[in-house]
Kinemage of the C-alpha trace (Angstrom):
@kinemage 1
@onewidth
@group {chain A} dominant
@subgroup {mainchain}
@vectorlist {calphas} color= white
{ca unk a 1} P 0.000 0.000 0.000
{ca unk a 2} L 2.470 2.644 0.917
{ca unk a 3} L 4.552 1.804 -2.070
{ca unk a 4} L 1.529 2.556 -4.047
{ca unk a 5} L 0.972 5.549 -2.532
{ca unk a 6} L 4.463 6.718 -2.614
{ca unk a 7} L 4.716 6.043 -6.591
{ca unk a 8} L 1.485 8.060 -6.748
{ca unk a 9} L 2.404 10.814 -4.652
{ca unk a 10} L 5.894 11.118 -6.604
{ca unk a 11} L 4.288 10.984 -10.181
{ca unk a 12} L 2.295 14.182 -9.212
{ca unk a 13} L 5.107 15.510 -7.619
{ca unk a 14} L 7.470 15.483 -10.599
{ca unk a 15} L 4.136 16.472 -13.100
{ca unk a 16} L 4.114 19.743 -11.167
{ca unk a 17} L 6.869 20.913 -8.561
{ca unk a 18} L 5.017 23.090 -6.388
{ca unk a 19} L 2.409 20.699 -5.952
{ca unk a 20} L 0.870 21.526 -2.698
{ca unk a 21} L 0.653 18.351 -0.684
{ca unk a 22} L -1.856 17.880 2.219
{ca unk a 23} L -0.776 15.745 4.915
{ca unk a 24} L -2.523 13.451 7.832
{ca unk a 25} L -1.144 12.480 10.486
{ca unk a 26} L -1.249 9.209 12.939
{ca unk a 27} L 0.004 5.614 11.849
{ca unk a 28} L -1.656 4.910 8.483
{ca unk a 29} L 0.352 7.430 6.502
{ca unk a 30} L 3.738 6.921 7.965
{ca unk a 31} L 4.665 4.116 5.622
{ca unk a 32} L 4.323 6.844 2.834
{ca unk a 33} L 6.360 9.708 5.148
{ca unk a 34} L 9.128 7.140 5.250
{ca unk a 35} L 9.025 6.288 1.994
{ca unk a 36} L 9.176 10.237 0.406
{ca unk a 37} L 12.200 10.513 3.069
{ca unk a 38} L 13.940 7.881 1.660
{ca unk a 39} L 13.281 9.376 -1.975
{ca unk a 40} L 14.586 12.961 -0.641
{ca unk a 41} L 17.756 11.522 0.333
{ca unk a 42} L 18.095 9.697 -3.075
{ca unk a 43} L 17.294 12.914 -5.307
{ca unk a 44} L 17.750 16.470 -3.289
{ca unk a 45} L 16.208 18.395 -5.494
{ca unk a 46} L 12.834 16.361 -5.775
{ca unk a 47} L 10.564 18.658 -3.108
{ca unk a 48} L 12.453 21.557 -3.743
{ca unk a 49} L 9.128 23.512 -4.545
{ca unk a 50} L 6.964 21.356 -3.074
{ca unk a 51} L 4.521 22.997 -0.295
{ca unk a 52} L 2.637 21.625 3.266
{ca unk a 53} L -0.294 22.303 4.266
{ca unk a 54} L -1.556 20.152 7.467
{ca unk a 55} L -4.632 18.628 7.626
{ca unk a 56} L -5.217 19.620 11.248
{ca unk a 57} L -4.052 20.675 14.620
{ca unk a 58} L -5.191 19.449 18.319
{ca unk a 59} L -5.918 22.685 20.631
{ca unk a 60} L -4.693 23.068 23.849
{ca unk a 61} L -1.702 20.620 24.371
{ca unk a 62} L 0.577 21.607 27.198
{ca unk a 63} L 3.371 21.865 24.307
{ca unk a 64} L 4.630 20.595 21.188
{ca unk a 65} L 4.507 16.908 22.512
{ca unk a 66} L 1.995 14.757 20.445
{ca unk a 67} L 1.215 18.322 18.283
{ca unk a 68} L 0.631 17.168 14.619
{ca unk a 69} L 3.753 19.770 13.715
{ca unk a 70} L 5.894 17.901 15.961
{ca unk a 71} L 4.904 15.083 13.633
{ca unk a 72} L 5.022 16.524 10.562
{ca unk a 73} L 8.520 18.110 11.647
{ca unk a 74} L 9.884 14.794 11.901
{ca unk a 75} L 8.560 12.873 9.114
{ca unk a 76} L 7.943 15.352 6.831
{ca unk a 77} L 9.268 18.845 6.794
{ca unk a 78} L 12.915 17.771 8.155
{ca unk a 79} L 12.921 15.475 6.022
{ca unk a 80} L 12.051 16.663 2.913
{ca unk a 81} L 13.349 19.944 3.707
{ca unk a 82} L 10.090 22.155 3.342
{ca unk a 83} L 11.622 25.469 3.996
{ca unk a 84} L 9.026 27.836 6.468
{ca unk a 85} L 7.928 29.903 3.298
{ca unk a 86} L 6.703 26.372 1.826
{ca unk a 87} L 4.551 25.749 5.354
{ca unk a 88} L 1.574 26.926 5.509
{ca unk a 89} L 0.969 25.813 9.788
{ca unk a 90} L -1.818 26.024 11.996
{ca unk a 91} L -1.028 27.847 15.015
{ca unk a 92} L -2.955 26.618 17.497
{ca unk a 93} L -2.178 28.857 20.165
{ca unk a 94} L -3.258 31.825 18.790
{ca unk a 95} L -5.390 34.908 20.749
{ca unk a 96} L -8.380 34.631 18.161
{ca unk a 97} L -9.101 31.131 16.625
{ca unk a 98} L -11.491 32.413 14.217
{ca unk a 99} L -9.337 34.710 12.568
{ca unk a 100} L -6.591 31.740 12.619
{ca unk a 101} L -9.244 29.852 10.679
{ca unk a 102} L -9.596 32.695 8.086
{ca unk a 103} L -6.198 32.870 8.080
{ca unk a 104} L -5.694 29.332 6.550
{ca unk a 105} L -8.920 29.462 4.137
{ca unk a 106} L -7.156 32.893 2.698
{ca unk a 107} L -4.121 30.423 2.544
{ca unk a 108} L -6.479 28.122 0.129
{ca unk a 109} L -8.269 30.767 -1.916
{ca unk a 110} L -4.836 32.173 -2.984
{ca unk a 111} L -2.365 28.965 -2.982
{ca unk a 112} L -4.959 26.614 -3.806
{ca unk a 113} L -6.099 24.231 -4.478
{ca unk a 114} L -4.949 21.508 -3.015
{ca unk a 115} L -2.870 18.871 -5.596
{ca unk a 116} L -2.431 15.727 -3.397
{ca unk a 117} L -4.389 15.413 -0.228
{ca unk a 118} L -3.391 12.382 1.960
{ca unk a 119} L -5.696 11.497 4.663
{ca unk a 120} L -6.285 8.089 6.934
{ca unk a 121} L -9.623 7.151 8.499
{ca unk a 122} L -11.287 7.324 12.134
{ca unk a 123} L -12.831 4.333 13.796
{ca unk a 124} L -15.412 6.902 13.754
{ca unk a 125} L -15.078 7.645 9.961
{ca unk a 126} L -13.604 11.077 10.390
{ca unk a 127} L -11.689 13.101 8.123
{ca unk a 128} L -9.603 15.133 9.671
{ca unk a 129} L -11.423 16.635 12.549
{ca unk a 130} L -14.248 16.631 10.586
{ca unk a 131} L -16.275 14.184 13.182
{ca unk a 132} L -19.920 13.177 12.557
{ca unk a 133} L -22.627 15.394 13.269
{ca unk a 134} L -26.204 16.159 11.556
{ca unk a 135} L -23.578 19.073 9.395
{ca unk a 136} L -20.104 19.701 8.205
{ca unk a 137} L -18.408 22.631 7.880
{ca unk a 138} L -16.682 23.573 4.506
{ca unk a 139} L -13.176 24.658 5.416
{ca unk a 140} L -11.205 25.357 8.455
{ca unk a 141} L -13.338 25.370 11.666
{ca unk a 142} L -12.733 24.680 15.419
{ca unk a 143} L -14.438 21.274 16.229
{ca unk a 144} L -15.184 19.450 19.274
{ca unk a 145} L -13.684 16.080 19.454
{ca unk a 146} L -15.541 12.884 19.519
{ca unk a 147} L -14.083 10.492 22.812
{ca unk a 148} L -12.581 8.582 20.259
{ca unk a 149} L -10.771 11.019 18.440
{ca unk a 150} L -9.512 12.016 22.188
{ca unk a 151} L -8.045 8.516 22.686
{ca unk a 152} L -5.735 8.590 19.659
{ca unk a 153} L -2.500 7.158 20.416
{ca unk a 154} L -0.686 10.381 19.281
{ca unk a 155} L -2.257 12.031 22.300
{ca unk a 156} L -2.000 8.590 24.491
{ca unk a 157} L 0.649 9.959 26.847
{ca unk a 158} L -0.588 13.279 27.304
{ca unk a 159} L -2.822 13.080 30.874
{ca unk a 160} L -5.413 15.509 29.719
{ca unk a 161} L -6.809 15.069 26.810
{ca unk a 162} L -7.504 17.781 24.171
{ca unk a 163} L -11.026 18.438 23.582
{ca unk a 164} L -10.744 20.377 20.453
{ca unk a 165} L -9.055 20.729 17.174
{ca unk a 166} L -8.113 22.672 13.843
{ca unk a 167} L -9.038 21.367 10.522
{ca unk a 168} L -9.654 22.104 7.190
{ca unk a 169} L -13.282 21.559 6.203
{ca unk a 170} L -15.006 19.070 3.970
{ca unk a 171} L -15.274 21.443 0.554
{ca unk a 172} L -11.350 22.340 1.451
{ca unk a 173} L -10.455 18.298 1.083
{ca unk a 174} L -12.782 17.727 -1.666
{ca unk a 175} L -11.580 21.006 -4.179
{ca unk a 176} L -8.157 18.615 -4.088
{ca unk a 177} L -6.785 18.055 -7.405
{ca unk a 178} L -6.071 14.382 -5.919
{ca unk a 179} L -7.216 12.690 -2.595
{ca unk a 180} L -5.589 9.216 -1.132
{ca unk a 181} L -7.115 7.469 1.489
{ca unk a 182} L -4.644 5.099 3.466
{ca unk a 183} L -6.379 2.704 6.067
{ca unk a 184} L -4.643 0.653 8.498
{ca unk a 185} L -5.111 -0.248 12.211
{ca unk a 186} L -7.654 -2.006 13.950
{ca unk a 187} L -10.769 -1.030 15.423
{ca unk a 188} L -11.999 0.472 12.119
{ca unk a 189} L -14.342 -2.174 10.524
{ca unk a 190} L -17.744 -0.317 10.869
{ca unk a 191} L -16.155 2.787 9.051
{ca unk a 192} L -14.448 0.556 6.391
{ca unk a 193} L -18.265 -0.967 6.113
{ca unk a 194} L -20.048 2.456 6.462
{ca unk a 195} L -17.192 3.914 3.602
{ca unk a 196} L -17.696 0.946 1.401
{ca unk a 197} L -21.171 1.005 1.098
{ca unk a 198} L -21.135 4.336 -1.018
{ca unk a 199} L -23.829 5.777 1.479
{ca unk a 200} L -23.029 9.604 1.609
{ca unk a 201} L -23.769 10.476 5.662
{ca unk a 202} L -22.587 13.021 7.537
{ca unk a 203} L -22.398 10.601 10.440
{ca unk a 204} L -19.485 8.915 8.572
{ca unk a 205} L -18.034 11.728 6.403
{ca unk a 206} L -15.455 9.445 4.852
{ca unk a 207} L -18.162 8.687 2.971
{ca unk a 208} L -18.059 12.425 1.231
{ca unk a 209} L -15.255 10.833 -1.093
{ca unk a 210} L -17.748 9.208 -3.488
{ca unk a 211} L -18.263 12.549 -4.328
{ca unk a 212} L -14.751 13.054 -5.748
{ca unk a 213} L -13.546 11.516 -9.407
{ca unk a 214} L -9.846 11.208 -8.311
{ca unk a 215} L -9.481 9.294 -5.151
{ca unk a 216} L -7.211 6.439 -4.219
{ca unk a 217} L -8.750 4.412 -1.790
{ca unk a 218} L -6.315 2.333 -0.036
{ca unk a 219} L -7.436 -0.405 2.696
{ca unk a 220} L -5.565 -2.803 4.455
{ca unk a 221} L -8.155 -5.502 5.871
């Protein structure tokens, strides 16, 4: 799977340089991270243009420990060497959230769209932090976080939880030129079932990616 997803991801990449690529985080896509590492240190000059934007941001950790940046820092911006002008970051500790959420739609209107966005899947069939609820929001928006969502293991060793999150929206993930979908882990089988049976609901909004004509949908059973 991740060598499928790495060939696709590099394809685009060399088709257009400044591809901007949106990234997950968690276990599913790390396979591909270490995979576009290993290609970096083979040709230096391969992300040279290429630009980040996150998918999303927990709010209110104590620090950078178990902060999607910190993740994306090591697997993919280190690596790669996205320079700071090529990140476009949530910051999740600013004074006015809204406005930080404005900031990063301006980000899409005028760098966007999105080329290749690489997501994974919730037990609860989130995208994102785009949880399920009777509606979704269309691009970057605070959310409150299901209980699963607050039990990832990226969060596991933090003592208290975070209870919110950044993410881009539903219309921001599905104006991507490109979307793949990596599944892995256990614990997911309703959402795999709920995703599979082409049912659009926004109580599984994976399910919003039969709406797209260019998705990779990559599941590990």
């Amino acid at each position: 799977m991740a060598e499928y997803a790495t060939s696709t991801v590099i394809t685009e990449i060399i088709r257009n340089p400044k591809s901007l690529l949106c990234t997950a985080s968690g276990s599913s896509p790390l396979p591909l991270y270490e995979r576009l590492a290993r290609e970096a240190q083979e040709n230096s000059q391969l992300f040279r243009e290429t630009r980040v934007i996150p998918l999303d941001e927990w709010l209110g950790l104590p620090g950078e420990e178990g902060s999607c940046h910190a993740y994306l820092k090591k697997h993919i911006l280190t690596p790669l060497k996205i320079s700071r002008d090529r990140f476009y970051g949530f910051n999740p500790t600013a004074e006015n959230l809204e406005k930080e959420c404005e900031f990063i739609k301006n980000v899409l209107d005028y760098k966007g769209p999105i080329d290749i966005c690489i997501l994974g899947l919730g037990k609860n069939g989130h995208l994102g932090f785009n949880e399920p609820a009777d509606v979704l929001h269309p691009h970057c928006h605070i959310m409150d976080l299901d209980s699963d969502t607050q039990q990832h293991l990226m969060v596991a060793d933090i003592p208290s939880k975070p209870t919110r999150g950044l993410t881009l929206g539903m219309s921001d993930i599905l104006s991507s030129k490109k979307i793949v979908l990596l599944v892995t882990g256990s614990g997911k089988e309703e959402a795999k079932r709920k995703l599979r049976s082409a049912e659009i609901s926004t109580q599984s909004p994976a399910t919003f990616l039969w709406l797209h004509d260019n998705v990779d949908c990559l599941i590990v059973d």
